[in-house]
C-alpha positions as CSV (number, residue, x, y, z in Angstrom):
1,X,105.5,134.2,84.5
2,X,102.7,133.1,82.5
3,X,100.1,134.5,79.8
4,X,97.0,136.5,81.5
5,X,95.3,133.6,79.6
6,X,96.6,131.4,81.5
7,X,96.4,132.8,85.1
8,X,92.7,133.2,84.4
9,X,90.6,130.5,85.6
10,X,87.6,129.4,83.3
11,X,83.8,129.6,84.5
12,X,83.2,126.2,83.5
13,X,85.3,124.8,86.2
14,X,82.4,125.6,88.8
15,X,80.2,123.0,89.8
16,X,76.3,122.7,88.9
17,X,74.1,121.5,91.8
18,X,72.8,119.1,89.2
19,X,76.0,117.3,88.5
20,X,76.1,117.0,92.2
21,X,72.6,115.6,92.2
22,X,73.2,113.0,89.3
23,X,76.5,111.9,91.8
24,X,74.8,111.3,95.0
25,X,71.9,109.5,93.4
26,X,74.6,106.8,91.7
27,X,76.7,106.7,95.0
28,X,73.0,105.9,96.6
29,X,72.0,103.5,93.2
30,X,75.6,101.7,93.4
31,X,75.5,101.0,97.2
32,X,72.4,99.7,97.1
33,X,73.5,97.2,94.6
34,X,76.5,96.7,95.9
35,X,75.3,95.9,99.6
36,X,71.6,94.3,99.0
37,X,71.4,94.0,95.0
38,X,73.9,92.1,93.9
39,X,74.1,88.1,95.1
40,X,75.9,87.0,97.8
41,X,79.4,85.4,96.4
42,X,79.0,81.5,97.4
43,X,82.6,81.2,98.6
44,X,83.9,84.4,100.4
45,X,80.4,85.6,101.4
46,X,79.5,89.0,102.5
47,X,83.1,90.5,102.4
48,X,82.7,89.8,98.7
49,X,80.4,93.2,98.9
50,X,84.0,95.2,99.3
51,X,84.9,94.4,95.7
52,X,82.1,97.1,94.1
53,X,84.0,99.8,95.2
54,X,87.4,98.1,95.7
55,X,87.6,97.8,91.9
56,X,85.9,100.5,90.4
57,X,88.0,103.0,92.7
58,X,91.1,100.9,90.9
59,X,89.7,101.7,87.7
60,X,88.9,105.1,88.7
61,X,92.1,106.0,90.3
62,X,94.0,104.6,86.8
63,X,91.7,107.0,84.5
64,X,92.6,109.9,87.3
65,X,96.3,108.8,86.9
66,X,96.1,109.0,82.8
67,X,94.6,112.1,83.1
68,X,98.2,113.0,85.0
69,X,99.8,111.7,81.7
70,X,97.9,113.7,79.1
71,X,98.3,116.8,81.0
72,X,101.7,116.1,81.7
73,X,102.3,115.8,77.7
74,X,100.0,118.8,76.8
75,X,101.8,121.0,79.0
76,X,105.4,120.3,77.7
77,X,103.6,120.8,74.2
78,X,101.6,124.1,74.8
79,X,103.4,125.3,78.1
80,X,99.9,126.3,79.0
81,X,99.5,126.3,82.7
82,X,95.9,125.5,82.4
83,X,97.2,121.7,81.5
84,X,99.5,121.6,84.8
85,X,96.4,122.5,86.8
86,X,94.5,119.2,85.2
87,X,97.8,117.1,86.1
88,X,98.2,118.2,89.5
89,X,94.2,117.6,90.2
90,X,93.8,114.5,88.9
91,X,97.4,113.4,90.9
92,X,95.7,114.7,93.8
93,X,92.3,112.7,93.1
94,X,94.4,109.4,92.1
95,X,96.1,109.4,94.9
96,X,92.7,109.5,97.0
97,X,90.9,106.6,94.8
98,X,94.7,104.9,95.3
99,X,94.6,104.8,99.4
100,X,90.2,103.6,99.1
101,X,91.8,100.5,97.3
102,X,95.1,100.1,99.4
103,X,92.6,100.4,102.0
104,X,90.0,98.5,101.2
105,X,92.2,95.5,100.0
106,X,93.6,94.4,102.9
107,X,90.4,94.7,104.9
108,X,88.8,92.0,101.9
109,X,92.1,90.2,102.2
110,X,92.3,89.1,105.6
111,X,89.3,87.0,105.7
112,X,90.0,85.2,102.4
113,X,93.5,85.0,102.1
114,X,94.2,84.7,105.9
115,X,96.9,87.6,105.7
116,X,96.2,91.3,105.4
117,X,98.9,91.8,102.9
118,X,101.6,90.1,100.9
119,X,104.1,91.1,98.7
120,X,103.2,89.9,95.2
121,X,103.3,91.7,91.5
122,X,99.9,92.9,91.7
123,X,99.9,94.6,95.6
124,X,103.4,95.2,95.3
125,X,103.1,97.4,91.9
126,X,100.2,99.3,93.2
127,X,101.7,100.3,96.3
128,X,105.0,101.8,94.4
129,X,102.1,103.8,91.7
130,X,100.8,105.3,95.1
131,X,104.4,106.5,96.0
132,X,105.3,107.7,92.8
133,X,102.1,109.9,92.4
134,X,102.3,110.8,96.4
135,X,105.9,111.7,95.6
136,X,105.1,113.6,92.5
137,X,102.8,115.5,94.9
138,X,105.6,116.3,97.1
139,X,108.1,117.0,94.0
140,X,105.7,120.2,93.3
141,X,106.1,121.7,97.2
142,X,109.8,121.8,96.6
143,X,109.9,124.2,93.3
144,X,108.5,127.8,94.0
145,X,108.6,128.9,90.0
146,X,105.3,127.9,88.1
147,X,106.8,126.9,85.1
148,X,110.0,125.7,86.3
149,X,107.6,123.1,88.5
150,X,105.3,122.8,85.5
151,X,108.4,121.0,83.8
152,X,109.5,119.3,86.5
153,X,106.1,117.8,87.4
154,X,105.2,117.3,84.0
155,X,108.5,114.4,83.0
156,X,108.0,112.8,86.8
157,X,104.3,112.4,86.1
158,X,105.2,110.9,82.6
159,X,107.7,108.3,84.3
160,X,105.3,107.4,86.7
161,X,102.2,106.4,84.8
162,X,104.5,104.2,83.6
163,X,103.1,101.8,86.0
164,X,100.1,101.7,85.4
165,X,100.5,98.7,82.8
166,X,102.2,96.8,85.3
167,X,99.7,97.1,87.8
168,X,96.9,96.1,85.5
169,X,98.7,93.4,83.5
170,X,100.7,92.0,86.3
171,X,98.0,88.7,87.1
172,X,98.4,88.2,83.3
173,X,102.1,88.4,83.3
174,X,103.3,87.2,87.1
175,X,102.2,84.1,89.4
176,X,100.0,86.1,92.0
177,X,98.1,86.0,95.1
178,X,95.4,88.1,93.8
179,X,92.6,86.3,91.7
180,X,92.7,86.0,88.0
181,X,90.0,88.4,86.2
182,X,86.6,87.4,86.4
183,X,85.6,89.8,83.8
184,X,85.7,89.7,80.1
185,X,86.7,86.5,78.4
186,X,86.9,83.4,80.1
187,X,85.1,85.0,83.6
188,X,83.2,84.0,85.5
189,X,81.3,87.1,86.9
190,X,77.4,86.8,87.9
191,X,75.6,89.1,85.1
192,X,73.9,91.3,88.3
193,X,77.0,91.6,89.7
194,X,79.0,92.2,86.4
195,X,75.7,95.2,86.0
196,X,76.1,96.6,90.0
197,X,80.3,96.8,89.5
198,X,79.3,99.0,86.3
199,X,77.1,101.4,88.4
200,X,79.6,101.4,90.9
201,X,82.2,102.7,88.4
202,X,80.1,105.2,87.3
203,X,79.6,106.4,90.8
204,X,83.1,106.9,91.4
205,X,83.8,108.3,87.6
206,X,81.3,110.7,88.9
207,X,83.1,111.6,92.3
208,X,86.5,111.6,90.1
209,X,85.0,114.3,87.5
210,X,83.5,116.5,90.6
211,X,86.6,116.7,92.9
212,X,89.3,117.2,89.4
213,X,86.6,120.2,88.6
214,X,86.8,122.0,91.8
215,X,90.6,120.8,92.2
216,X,91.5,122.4,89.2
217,X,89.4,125.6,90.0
218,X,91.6,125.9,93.1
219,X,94.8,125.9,91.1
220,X,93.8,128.3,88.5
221,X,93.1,130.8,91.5
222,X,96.2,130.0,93.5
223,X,97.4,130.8,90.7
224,X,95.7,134.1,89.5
225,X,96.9,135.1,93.7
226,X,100.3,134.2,92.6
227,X,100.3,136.5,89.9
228,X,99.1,139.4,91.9
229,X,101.3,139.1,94.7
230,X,103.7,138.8,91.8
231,X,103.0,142.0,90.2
232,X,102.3,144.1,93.8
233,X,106.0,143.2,94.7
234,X,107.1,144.6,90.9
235,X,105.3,148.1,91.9
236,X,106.4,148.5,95.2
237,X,109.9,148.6,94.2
């Protein structure tokens, strides 16, 4: 059982109706640019418009997923619970942005590519980061004791962000279906578009940081309800 300290969940988990303000108006801002701002691509047209949010979920769904990583090492540092709680929420939340761009990929796929899926280096290694974060989801439901699945949860969530490199450096290191970058050196991104996929990403960033917050709130009371239940079964024997 763990510290009072850590069964105690912190007041600054709770959400401001501010932040959620500042949110909704970038969700509103980005897909506005996204679905009249930004240029129609000359080659792929108006399904082009799916790549805002395709891509900025991706990057969105990778911080979520590092966040799994640095709680993961924090908690096997400091076997504070408070750290398992971040893991567990941003897994949850990474796992969400993960199925928007498993979704949303095959939907811009089939018009361009004429297929809705194919097994290549870059689909392929961002499917099996969605199973190992959906399974490291699962892993927690099988082991009752807090800490015991703290540990547990902690070394699988380490091996599995091992991924992540492969899924963003696969185009770089494998012959793929999926484009090459059009970011960055050597791109070939339209400026408006390179300034609506920005605003897209921090419209997402924003949805990540709102769900983790009230994410992490729920685990710190499941687990202060944990710890009661705990200590009402110690008196009643």
């Amino acid at each position: 059982m763990g510290s009072d300290s850590q069964s105690r969940t912190p007041s600054g988990a709770v959400i401001s109706l501010s932040s959620v303000v500042v949110v909704f108006l970038l969700l509103a801002a980005g897909s506005y640019g996204a679905l009249i701002k930004a240029p129609t691509e000359a080659t792929m047209g108006l399904i082009q418009r799916i790549f805002y949010f395709h891509v900025s979920s991706a990057w969105t769904g990778f911080i979520a997923f590092f966040l799994v990583f640095i709680g993961s090492i924090a908690y096997l540092r400091t076997r504070s619970l408070k750290w398992d709680w971040l893991s567990v929420a941003s897994a949850e939340v990474g796992v969400a942005f993960f199925t928007v761009v498993l979704v949303t990929g095959p939907i811009w796929a089939k018009p361009v590519w004429g297929i809705w899926w194919t097994w290549d280096a870059r689909l392929t290694s961002s499917f099996l980061l969605w199973v190992l974060f959906v399974s490291y989801l699962l892993l927690r439901t099988l082991v009752d004791e807090p800490e015991r699945r703290a540990v547990v949860a902690a070394v699988f969530g380490i091996f599995a962000t091992m991924d992540i490199p492969l899924v963003y450096f696969s185009i770089w290191w494998f012959r793929t279906q999926h484009p090459q970058p059009v970011m960055g050196k050597g791109g070939s991104l339209d400026p408006t578009m390179w300034w609506v996929l920005i605003l897209c990403w921090c419209a997402t960033l924003g949805v990540m940081t709102l769900l983790i917050r009230v994410r992490y709130r729920l685990e710190g009371l499941r687990a202060e309800v944990d710890a009661l239940r705990l200590e009402a079964s110690r008196n009643a024997r």
